[in-house]
C-alpha positions, -999 to 999 in steps of 0.1 A, spaced: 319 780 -17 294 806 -17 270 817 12 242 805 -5 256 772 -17 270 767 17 236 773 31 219 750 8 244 725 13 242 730 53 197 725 48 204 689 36 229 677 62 228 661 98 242 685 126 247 658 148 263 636 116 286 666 115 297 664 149 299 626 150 323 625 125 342 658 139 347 627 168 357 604 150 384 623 129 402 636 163 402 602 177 419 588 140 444 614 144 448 616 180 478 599 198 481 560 205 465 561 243 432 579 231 414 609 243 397 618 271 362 636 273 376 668 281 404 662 254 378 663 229 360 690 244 389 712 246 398 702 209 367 705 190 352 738 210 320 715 218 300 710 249 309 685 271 273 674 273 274 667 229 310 654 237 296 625 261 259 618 242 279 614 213 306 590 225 280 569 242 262 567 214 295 556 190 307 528 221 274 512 220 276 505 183 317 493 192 325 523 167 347 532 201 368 519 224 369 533 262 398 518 284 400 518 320 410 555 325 383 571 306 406 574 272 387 571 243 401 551 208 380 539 173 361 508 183 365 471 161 335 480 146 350 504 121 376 475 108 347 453 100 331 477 79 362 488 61 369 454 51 337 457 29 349 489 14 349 482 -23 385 480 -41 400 511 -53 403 493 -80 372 481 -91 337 473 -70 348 438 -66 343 427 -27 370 401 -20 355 394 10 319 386 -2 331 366 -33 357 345 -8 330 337 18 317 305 7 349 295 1 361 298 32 330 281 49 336 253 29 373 252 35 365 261 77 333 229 76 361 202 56 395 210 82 370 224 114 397 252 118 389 289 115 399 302 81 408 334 74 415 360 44 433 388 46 446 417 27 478 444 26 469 482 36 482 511 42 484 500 80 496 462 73 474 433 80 440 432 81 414 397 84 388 409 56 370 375 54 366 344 81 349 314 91 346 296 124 357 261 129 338 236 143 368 219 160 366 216 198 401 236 200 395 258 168 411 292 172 388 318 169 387 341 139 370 374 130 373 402 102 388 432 117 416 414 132 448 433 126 481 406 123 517 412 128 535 423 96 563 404 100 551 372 125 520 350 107 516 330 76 491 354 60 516 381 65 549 369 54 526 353 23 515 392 11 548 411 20 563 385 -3 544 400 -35 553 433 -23 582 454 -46 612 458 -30 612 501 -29 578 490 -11 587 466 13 617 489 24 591 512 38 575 482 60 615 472 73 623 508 81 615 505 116 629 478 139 607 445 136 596 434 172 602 400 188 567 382 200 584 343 204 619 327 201 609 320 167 600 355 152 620 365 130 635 398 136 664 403 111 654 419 80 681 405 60 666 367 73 630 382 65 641 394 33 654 357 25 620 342 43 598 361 16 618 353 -15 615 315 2 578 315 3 572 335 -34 592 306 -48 571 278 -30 537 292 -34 525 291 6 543 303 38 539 289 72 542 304 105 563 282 132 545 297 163 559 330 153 537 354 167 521 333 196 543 297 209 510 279 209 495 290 174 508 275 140 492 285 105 499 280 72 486 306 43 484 306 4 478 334 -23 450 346 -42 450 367 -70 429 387 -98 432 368 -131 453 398 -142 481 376 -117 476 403 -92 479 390 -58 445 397 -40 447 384 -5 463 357 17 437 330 27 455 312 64 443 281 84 455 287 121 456 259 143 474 250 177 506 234 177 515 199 186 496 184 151 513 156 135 528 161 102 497 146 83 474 168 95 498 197 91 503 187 53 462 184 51 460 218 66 486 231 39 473 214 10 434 223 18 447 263 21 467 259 -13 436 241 -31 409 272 -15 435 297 -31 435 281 -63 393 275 -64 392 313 -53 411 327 -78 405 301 -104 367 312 -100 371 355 -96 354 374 -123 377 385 -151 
């Protein structure tokens, strides 16, 4: 780029943008415990002063996180707005288009519902709705689920291809309960079980006390789109479980039944 062009470029741009986002970069690359003030400092040659008015200004907008020893890490806030980013794919937002399905689905059961996608990271709740039940589990977009340990989960990793889903078995899959299931040769067996029924379930998997049962939606190209879960405590009787199931397979159908073609 040329001096001139870079000038012009640098008359209709926000320094203290600039340097925001210099923050926020370091922290998405920076190591898993966060950084401190003076780690920042140090790394982007700025003053401490900047360093601080800027992180302030970024924690009380939950764009980040400070923990206990001063170690700063990207804030929740950030999930929820990239679970509005726009599909690579098109300008279609899941999330928005599945909302009022999910309310609907969330007011008829009283559970929190929840829809959620595959990334580049794993999990992710794009989409959710409160229930209205006195022991509803809470849900909220930006939620990041175990890979391998929840209904929603297990139901996307099934659609994946198998060159794909060896990348997401390469590393060791962590126990959470008795119940998680840690060997991939079971997991691998576990997907191709919930791709031939249509829905998976999760047995208290990730948490002992927390049941769920998720089913797919997809583009009308047969695509799949997202996972949309009902997570409820454990000890329901099998009626209720089999409403819960059967309300989550019906929402999946009216969602993709209804998406844009």
């Amino acid at each position: 780029m040329s001096e001139i062009a870079q000038d012009t470029e640098n008359r209709h741009t926000i320094p203290a943008i600039d340097r925001m986002m210099e923050v926020l970069e370091a922290l998405e690359h920076g190591n898993s415990t966060g950084l401190t003030i003076r780690d920042l400092t140090d790394l982007l040659n700025l003053p401490r002063t900047a360093v601080y008015r800027i992180l302030n200004t970024l924690q009380r907008h939950d764009m980040v996180h400070r923990d206990k020893v001063g170690a700063y890490s990207l804030g929740r806030r950030l999930l929820t707005l990239a679970s509005h980013v726009a599909s690579r794919a098109s300008d279609f937002d899941i999330a928005a288009f599945s909302q009022p399905f999910l309310d609907r689905l969330s007011a008829d059961l009283g559970e929190g519902v929840k829809l959620s996608v595959i990334d580049e990271e794993g999990i992710v709740v794009v989409a959710a709705s409160q229930g209205r039940r006195e022991y509803a589990l809470t849900v909220k977009p930006g939620q990041r689920m175990p890979t391998h340990a929840s209904a929603a989960s297990k139901l996307l990793l099934s659609y994946v291809e198998p060159q794909d889903l060896d990348q997401w078995l390469a590393d060791p899959l962590p126990t959470y309960t008795g119940r998680t299931i840690t060997n991939p040769k079971r997991f691998r067996a576990e997907l191709a079980r919930i791709k031939r029924l249509g829905w998976a379930q999760d047995k208290g998997e990730s948490a002992p006390s927390i049941h769920a049962f998720a089913a797919p939606v997809f583009f009308k190209t047969g695509r799949l789109a997202a996972a949309v879960s009902v997570p409820f405590l454990a000890g329901a009787d099998s009626s209720r479980m089999e409403e819960i199931r059967m309300a989550a397979i019906d929402t999946g159908r009216a969602i993709s039944d209804a998406m844009p073609t």
